[in-house]
N, C-alpha and C positions, 0 to 999 in steps of 0.2 A: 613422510606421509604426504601423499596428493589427494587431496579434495574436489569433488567435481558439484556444480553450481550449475542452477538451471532458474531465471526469472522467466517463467511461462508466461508471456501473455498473450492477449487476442490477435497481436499482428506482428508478432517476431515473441523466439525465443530466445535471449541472452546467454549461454551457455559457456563457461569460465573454469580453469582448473586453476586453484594456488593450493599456495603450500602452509605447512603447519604455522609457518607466520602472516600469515594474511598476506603474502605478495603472489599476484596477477603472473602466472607461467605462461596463460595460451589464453583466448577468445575467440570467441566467433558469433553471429548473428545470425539468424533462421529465420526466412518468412515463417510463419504460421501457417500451417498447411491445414488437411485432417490428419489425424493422429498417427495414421501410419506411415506417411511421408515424413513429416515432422519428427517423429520419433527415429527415422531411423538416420537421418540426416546427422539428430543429434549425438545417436550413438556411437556411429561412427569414430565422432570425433573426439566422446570420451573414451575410445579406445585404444586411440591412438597413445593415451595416459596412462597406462594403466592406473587409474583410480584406487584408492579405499574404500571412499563411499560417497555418497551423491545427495547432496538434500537441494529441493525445489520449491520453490514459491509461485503458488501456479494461480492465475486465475480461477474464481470459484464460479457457483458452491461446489464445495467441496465436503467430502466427508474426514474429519480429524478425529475419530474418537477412535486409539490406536487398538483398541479391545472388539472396533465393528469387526465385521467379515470382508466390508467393502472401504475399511480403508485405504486414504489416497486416493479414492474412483471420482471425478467430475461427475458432478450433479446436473441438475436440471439445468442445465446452462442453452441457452440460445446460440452459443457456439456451431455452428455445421459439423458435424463428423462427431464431435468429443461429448455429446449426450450418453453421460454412466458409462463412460472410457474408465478403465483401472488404472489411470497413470502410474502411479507408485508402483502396482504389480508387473504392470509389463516393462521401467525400466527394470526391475529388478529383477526378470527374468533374462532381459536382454544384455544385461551388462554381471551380474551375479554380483553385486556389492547391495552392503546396506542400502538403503533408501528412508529419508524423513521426506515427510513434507506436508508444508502449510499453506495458508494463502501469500498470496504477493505481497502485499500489506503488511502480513504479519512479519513475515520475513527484513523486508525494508525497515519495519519498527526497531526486531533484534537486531540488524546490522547499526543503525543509528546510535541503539541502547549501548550494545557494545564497544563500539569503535567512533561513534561522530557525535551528533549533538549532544546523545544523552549520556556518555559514558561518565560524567561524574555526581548521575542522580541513581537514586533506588528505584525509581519508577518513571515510567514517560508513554505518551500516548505520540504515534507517527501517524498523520493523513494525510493521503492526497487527493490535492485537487487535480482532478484533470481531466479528460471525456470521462470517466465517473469518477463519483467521491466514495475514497476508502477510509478507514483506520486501523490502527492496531493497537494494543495496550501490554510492556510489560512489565514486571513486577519483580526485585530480586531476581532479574536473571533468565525468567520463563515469560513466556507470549503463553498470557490469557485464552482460556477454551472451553466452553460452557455446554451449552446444549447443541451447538455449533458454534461456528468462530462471530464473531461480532458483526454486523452491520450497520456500527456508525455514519456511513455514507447515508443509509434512508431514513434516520429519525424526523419525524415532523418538527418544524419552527413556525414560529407568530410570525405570523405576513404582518410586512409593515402596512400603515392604515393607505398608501396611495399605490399600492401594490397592484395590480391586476394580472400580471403574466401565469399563465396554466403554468407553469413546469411541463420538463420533458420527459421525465422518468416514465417509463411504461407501464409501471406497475404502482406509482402511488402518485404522481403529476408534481406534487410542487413540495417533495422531501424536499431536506437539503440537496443531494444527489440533482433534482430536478430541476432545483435554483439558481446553483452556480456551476456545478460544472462547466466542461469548455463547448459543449455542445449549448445548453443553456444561456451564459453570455452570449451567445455568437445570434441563436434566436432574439435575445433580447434588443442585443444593437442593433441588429439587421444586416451585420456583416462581419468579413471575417475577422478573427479573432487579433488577427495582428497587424491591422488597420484600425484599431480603438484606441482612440487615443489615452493618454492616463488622467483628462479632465472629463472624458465621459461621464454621467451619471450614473453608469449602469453598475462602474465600479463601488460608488457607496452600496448598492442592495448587496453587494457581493461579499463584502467589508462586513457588513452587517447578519447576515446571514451566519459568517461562518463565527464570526464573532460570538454569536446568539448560541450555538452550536459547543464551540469550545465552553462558553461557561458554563452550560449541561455535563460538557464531558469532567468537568472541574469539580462540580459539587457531585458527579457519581462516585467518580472514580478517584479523585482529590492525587492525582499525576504529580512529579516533581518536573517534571518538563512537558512540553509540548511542542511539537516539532510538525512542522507545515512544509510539504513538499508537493511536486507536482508541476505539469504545466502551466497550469492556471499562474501559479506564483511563481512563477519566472519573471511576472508582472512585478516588481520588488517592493512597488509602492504601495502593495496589499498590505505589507507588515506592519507598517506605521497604522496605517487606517485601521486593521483588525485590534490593533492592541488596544487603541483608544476607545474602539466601540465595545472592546470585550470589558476595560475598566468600566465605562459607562455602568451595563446593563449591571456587570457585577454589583458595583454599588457599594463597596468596599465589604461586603458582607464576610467575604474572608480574603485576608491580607497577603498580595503578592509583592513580595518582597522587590523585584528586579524584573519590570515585564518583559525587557527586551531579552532576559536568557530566558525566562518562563515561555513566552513563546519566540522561537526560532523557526530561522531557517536549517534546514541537513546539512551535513558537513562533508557527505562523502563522495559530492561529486555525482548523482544520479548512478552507482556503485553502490546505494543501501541495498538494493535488494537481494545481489551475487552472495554481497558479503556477508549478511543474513542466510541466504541458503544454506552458503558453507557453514555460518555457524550451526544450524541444523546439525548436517552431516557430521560435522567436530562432536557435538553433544552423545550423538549414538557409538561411534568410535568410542568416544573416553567412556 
């Protein structure tokens, strides 16, 4: 059985075949184009596989409720070209295999859950920090899906009292999203992102923020991991400072046993999101 993988995002699309064991056959990389350049670039080359079936983790919003008429179709996205594009129907007219798919996020969360951070909890929450803030949450096995898929990237946080920065966010200024992201620090400091040094200031708001964040997502959803990926934390010395401000706020209110596995880094090598796709794809085969 071959597997075909697609991380869709804003400025390339990741596109991978492996096999029933999770090992890497073929890759390739896709500027992002509009959808139909992009798409057919990609097809292409899952052609060349002949594939099974195909699951994608695509940049949202996206429509997941597998009962719509327009499932799989991008939503109101600011994306050029891909505003209520049917992703999901047009690969699957253009390659004739199955197709799942979810957001990026979600995707990277199951590949993690399965195979890297979280593979020996019952539940775990995956976000990334990075030009935006994502998450995903899953549970026994399944990525979370409600009225739509989650947007833990835009919940509101208590601005600290010496706080003054708007946020960047378009749509709500100083979310999380708006706070830390990498666009965000980069306004904050006033330069770029990897010229800040690790005694900057700007890394405690950042530290704190997501910190603030995570123990929301702790007392909603009471996770057995928490897994922090992304550009943003490539910074490594986020870890330590996140842990210490999330114990803070927590308050021992409920008792983590082990902070440094409760929250982590990924394990798969910037490879959560394929490996998530694929698991999609697996799920609808079996």
């Amino acid at each position: 059985m071959l597997i075909g993988a697609i991380e869709a995002g804003g400025t390339k699309f990741v596109c991978s075949v492996l096999d029933e064991f999770n090992e890497m056959r073929d890759r390739c990389v896709i500027r992002t184009r509009g959808p139909e350049e992009t798409l057919a670039e990609a097809v292409d080359f899952f052609r060349k596989h002949r594939i099974d079936a195909l699951g994608v983790g695509a940049f949202g919003p996206i429509d997941l409720n597998d009962r719509s008429k327009t499932y799989g179709m991008i939503k109101n996205t600011p994306k050029s070209g891909w505003k209520y594009f049917p992703l999901r129907q047009e690969l699957k007219r253009m390659l004739g295999v199955p197709v799942a798919v979810d957001t990026d996020v979600n995707a990277a969360c199951l590949g993690e859950f399965r195979f890297g951070a979280g593979r020996d909890a019952d539940s775990a929450v995956y976000i990334t920090v990075g030009t935006g803030v994502g998450a995903g949450f899953v549970k026994g096995g399944k990525v979370f899906k409600g009225l739509t898929h989650p947007e833990m990237g835009h919940i509101k946080v208590s601005r600290m009292d010496d706080d003054s920065f708007e946020g960047v966010c378009p749509y709500h200024g100083d979310c999380l999203e708006g706070l830390v992201s990498g666009p965000a620090i980069e306004k904050r400091a006033g330069i770029n992102g990897a010229d800040i040094s690790v005694d900057n200031p700007v890394w405690a708001s950042v530290a704190h923020y997501i910190a603030q964040a995570l123990v929301n997502y702790t007392l909603v959803l009471c996770p057995e991991r928490i897994i922090i990926g992304g550009g943003v934390m490539k910074q490594s010395h986020l870890y330590p400072m996140i842990r210490k401000e999330f114990q803070r706020i927590l308050n021992d209110y409920i008792t983590i046993e082990d902070i440094e596995s409760y929250i982590t880094p990924p394990k798969l090598d910037d490879d959560q999101g394929v490996i998530g796709a694929a698991g999609l794809a697996k799920d609808i085969v079996e």
